[in-house]
N, C-alpha and C positions, 0 to 999 in steps of 0.2 A: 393460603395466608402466609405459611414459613415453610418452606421449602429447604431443607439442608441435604447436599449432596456430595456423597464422597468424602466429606472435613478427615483432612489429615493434617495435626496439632503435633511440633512436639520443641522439647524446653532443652535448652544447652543447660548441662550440668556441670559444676567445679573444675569435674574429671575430665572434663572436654567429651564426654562422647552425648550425643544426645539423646535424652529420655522422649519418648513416644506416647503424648497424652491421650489422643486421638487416632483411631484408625480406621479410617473407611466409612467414617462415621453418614448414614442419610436416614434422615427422618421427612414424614409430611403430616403438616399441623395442621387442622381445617379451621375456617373463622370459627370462634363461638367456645371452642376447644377448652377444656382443660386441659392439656396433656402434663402429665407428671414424668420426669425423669428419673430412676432412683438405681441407687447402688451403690456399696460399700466406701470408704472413706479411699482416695485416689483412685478412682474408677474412670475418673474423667466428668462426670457428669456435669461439676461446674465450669469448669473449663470448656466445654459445647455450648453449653447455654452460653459462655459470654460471646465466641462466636457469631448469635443470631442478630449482635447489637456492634458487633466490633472491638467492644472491649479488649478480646482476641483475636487478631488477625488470622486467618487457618492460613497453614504453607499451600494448599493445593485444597481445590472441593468447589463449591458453589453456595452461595447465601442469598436465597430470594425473599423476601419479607414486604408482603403486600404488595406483588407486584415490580419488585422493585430490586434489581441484581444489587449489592450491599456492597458488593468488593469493585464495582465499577464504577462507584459515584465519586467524586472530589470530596476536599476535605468538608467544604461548604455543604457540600448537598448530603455528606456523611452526618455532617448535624444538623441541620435539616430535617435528614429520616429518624434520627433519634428521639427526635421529640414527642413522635408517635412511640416509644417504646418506651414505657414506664421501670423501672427496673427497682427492687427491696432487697437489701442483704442478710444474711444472716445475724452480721451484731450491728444492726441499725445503720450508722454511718450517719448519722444523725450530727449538724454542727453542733458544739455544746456551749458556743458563746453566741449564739442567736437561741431566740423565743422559739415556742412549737409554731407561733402564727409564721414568723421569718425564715424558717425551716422551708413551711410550705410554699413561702414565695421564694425560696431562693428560684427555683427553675423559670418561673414566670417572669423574673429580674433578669435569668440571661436569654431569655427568649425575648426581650424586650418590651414585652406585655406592659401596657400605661398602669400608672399605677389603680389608679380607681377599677379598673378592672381586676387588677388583682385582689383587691380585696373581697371583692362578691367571690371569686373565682376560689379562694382561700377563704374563706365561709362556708362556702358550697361541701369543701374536702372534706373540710372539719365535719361538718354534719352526716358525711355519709358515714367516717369512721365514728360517731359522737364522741369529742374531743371538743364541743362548744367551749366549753368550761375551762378549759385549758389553755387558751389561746397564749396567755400571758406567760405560762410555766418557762421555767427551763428544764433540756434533758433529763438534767442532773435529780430532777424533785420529782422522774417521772418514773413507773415500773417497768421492766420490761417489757408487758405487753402492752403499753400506752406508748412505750416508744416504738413498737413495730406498726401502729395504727397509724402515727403521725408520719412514720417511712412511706406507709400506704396513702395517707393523702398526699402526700410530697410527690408520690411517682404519679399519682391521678391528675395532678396540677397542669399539666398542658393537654389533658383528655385523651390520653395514648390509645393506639389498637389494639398493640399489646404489652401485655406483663410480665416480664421476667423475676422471677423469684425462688431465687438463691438461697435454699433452706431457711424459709421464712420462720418457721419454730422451733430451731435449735436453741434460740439464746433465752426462749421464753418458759416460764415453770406449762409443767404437764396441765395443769389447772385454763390455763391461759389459752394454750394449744385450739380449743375449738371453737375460741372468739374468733381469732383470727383468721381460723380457715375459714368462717362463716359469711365473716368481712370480704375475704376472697371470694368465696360460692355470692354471693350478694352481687358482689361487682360484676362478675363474671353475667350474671342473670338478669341484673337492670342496666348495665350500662353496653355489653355486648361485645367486653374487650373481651379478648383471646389470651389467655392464663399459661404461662408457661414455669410448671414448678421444679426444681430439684430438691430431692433430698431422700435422706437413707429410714426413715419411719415409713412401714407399711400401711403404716393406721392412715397417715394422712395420703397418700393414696387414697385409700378404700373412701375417704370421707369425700372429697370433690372431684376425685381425676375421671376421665369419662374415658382416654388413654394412655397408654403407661410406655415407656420403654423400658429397658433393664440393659445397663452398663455395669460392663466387665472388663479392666484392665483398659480400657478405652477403646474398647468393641462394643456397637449395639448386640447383644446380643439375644436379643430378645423384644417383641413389641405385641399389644394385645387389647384387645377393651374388654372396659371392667362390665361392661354388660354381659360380655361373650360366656354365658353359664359351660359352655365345655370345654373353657381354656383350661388345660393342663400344665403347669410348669414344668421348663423342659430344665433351664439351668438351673445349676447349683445356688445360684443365690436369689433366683425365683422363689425354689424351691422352701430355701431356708425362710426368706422373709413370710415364705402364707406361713409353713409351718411355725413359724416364733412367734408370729401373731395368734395362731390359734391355740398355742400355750399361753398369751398374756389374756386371751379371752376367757380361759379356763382358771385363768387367778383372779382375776376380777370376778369372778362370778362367785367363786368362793367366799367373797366378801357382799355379796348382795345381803 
């Protein structure tokens, strides 16, 4: 399904010399996937994911995505492929002078979708995420995790293959956190898009991901499935994230 091979990223800095966000980076995503990306804050890991959609162009590597080499299509046929790619940010990105309904249809508007379809099509979102009730709101009168549900209908809007999602629970309270991965685990399981998450919480791993990588400095260096019962962590920040999780599991329970 996502095919990343070789991605080597890196960003000119003030200083003139350039910094190296990506190195060597290959991953292989199967349809159906969760795969979760995780790892400390500049790791790269966002920076890859935008890669699988173009966001970021890689200097050198390879991007297949459904079939489909990413870096050899025109600009045309580059959005085109993207329409199959739904993509959620961390702080929403949500317009804040359109409605949640108008939110939803912006993508449908530039894909040129008639309108009367868009409205079944933006009824349809709404209900998976339930946000019926809300059609009319604005951003601004909404919570944080109402506005990452409405990101989630927004990227479902053209029926993508897959999801990019860009530390989807950073900006949302701890409370919130396991609606929304549910809303992902949901999508992922009725509708058969292929999930592709970043972000530095181990918990939200362990909750949906079926495989993980682990970035470092902008090296894979590490890759596993969460079924594989004799996976060992090799790196240091494998490492640290089971271990920190099985201290947050041992305070929580304190409080049971």
């Amino acid at each position: 399904m996502i095919t990343l091979q070789q991605i080597d990223k890196a960003f000119q800095t003030p200083e003139g010399e350039p910094l190296k966000a990506i190195s060597s980076a290959s991953l292989q995503i199967e349809e159906g996937d969760i795969y979760g990306i995780i790892g400390f804050s500049g790791a790269g890991k966002s920076t890859l994911l935008r890669t699988i959609n173009l966001l970021e162009r890689p200097d050198s590597g390879k991007v297949i995505v459904d079939g489909q080499d990413m870096l050899a299509l025109s600009e045309k046929e580059l959005r085109q492929a993207r329409m199959s790619i739904g993509m959620i940010f961390q702080h929403f990105n949500l317009l804040n002078n359109r409605t949640v309904y108008e939110n939803v249809s912006f993508p449908l508007e530039i894909a040129g979708v008639a309108k009367a379809d868009r409205k079944a099509r933006i009824e349809e979102c709404l209900r998976i995420v339930g946000l019926e009730d809300k059609a009319n709101a604005y951003p601004a009168k909404l919570s944080g995790g109402q506005k990452q549900r409405v990101a989630i209908a927004r990227a479902l809007a053209n029926r993508p293959k897959v999801l990019l999602c860009d530390e989807p629970t950073s900006s949302v309270d701890p409370s919130t956190t396991g609606s929304i991965l549910a809303f992902l685990k949901e999508i992922n399981e009725r509708l058969g898009i292929t999930i592709v998450i970043v972000t530095h919480e181990m918990n939200v791993i362990k909750s949906i991901c079926n495989k993980v990588a682990v970035m470092e400095h902008g090296i894979v260096v590490e890759k596993f499935e969460m079924n594989d019962t004799k996976f060992v962590p090799k790196s240091n920040i494998a490492q640290f994230l089971f271990n920190n999780e099985i201290i947050l599991d041992k305070r929580e329970a304190a409080y049971v």
